[in-house]
Residue, then its C-alpha position, 0 to 999 in steps of 0.5 A: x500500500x502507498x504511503x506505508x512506512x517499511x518498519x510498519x510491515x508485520x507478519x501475521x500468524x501465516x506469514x504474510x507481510x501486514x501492511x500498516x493502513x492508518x494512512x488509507x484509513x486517514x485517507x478515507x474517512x478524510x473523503x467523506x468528513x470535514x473535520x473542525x480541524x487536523x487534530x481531530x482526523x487524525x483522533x478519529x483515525x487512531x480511535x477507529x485503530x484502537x477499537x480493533x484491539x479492545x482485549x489490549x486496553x485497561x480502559x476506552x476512550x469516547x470518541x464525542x462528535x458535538x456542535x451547536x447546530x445540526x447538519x454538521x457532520x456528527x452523523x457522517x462521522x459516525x456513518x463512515x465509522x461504521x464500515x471500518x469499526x468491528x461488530x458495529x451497532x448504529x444506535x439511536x432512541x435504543x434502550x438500556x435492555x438492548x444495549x446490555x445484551x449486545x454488549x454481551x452478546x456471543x459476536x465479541x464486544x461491539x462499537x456502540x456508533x451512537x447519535x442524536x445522544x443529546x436526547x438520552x441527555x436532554x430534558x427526558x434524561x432521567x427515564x436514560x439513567x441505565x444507558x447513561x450508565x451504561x456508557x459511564x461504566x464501559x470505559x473501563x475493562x472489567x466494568x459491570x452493571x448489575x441487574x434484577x431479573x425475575x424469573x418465575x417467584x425468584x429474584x437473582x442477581x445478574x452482572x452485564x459486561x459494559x466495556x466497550x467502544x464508544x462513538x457519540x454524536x450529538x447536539x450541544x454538550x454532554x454531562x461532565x462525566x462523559x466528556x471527561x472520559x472523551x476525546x471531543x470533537x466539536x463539528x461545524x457546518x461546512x462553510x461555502x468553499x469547503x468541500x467533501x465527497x458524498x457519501x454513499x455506503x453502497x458504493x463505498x462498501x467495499x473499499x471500506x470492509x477491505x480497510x477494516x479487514x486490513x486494519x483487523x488483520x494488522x491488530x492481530x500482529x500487534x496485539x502482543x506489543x501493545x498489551x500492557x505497554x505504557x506509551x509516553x506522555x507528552x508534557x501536560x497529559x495526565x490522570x484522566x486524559x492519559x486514560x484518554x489516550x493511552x491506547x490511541x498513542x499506543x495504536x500510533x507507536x506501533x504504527x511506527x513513522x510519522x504517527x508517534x509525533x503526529x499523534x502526541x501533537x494532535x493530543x495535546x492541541x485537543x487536550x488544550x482546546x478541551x481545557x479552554x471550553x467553557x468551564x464549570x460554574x465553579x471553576x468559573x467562580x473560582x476564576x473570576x475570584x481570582x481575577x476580582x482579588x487581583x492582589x487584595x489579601x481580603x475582600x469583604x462578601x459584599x465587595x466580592x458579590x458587587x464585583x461579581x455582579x458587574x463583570x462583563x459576560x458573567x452569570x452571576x449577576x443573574x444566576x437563579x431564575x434572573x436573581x444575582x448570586x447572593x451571600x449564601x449562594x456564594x458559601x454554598x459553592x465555595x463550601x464545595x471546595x474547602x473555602x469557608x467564610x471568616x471575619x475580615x476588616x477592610x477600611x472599616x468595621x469587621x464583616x464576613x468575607x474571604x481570605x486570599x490564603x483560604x483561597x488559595x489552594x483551591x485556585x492552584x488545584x482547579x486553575x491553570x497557574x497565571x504564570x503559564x500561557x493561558x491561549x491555547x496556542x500558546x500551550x501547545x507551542x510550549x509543550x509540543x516542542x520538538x527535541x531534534x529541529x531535523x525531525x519534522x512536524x507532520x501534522x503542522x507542515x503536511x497534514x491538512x484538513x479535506x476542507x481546505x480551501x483551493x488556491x486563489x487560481x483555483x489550483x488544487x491544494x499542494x498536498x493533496x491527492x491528484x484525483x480525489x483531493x484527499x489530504x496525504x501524509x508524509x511518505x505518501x505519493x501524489x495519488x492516495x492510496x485508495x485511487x491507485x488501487x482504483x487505477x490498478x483495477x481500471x488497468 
């Protein structure tokens, strides 16, 4: 196959050579998906890898295609997903039941491919809370959900497997719980000069059952290298997002050329622009605190609720049913992180107020320090600096999104494929790899 790195090349217990087909899979669902960015292809594409080696994993990431408004690619995502995944199961409006038996089913673990999430979620949710389960448990091998089952006048206990892979596409957000567990991908309409193939499964069936079998084929060689090894790190990926992409970095150190660094650079920028959404409502108080105190050592509660109320964009001047946050809806907040409320004097008499030192631990724990780069593209310059400057970057220099927009003299884009425009990666030739099989054929 083109573009396919030598090193990549493994035997499979007949002895025939496997090739690596990452690319051809990047290449493919880049047809058809105009992602919000290069970062979130190549997530996409590691993730489809890695639910090839599902017994390799200790936990699964989520994979969350979300944005504000519909037709927005969520459910193309999902659509060509389902062609190159294992045992995928399309899910929409299903029930708990259901999901529990397929995940336990005799076939193995399947891909739960789910759309339109946002109403097991929305105003209905509670009458989901055993998919939402469900989907919070499964992340991790070994995850269960227990379950009473009648059967004639007896009541026995019953244990469903729940660890599988997971694919979300949905409008809006998702509750915290499973965002931290995701890699989110945050999809938008395609603008006027973008452009993606159509796509109809009947034609691409083929090609993309002949991916998948590839890539199945690929897994079974790999399988013993992966498990149980710990990839490293980039520099500010840790504790839940290294649950995150510890298998999606395993998937590329063992595909071998470009995809290790391509990888670790697409982790952090997404891991950063995660940490740059819009924040909880106590991690903004705490935030907004910090900023209001500047470097007052006390504030009063009075000083801080007129300070809150007035900052630009801010909720709490506003926050219960268009009531302001008042004094005891501040402790209440605070009291959930440790902070309490003392005696203070500012200029005058005693009152109720905050400490600059009561607050501080909780600032250093939930905020990122002041004294580091706060955008996001300055976080990721720090972190992803590239040791040997001979070594370049693949997914800055080479990699560009399908929806690139063509030269102004209306040439095609410098890095794409000839035929089909499709982005190629490094090591690649002018024609992708899914066109010069197609040429092969015609010959």
């Amino acid at each position: 196959m083109i573009g396919t790195d030598p090193t990549t090349l493994l035997l499979n217990l007949t002895g025939e050579a496997v090739p690596c087909p990452l690319d051809d899979i990047h290449a493919f669902i880049g047809r058809f998906v105009a992602y919000p960015s290069p970062d979130a292809h190549v997530a996409h594409t590691l993730w489809i890898a890695h639910a090839h080696l599902m017994d390799a994993w200790e936990s699964t990431p989520r994979i969350a295609f979300l944005s504000p408004e519909p037709a927005s690619g969520k459910t193309r995502a999902l659509e060509v997903s389902e062609l190159l995944v294992p045992n995928p199961i399309e899910a929409i409006n299903v029930s708990a039941a259901y999901l529990f038996r397929k995940v336990d089913g005799e076939a193995g673990p399947p891909t739960i491919l789910f759309d339109e999430v946002d109403t097991v979620f929305g105003p209905k949710a509670r009458e989901h809370e055993d998919v939402r389960g469900l989907l919070n448990a499964g992340h991790r091998k070994g995850a269960v959900a227990g379950r009473c089952v009648v059967r004639g006048k007896t009541v026995e206990t019953v244990e469903y497997p729940a660890y599988c892979a997971v694919a979300l596409a949905g409008l809006g957000d998702l509750p915290d719980t499973l965002l931290s567990r995701s890699v989110i991908v945050r999809m938008r309409r395609r603008a006027p000069h973008e452009r993606v193939a159509p796509f109809r499964r009947r034609i691409e069936e083929r090609t993309g059952h002949q991916l998948r079998d590839t890539l199945a084929r690929w897994a079974s060689t790999v399988r013993a290298r992966v498990t149980d090894t710990w990839p490293d790190m980039p520099e500010g990926i840790e504790d839940r997002d290294a649950d995150i992409w510890e298998a999606l970095l395993s998937v590329a150190d063992a595909a071998g050329g470009h995809w290790p660094e391509t990888a670790r650079v697409s982790a952090v920028t997404l891991v950063t622009d995660s940490k740059a959404n819009t924040p909880s409502l106590g991690i903004r108080l705490l935030g907004d605190l910090r900023t209001i105190f500047g470097e007052r050592d006390a504030m009063s509660t009075e000083g801080i609720l007129t300070a809150l109320h007035t900052l630009d964009e801010a909720p709490w001047g506003e926050i219960v049913a268009g009531k302001p946050l008042n004094s005891r809806g501040l402790s209440r907040r605070l009291n959930t992180y440790g902070v309490k409320s003392t005696t203070v004097r500012i200029d005058g008499p005693p009152a109720k107020g905050y400490k600059r030192e009561d607050l501080w631990d909780a600032w250093s724990r939930y905020l990122p320090s002041p004294a580091l780069p706060l955008s996001p593209q300055e976080s990721v310059t720090s972190v992803t600096s590239v040791p040997s400057p001979a070594l370049p970057s693949p997914l800055r220099e080479s990699v560009t999104s399908v929806t690139s927009e063509t030269s102004a003299n209306g040439s095609e884009p410098e890095n794409g494929c000839r035929m089909c425009d499709v982005p190629l990666l490094p090591g690649m030739r002018d024609v992708c790899a899914l066109c010069e099989r197609d040429i092969a054929e015609v010959k």
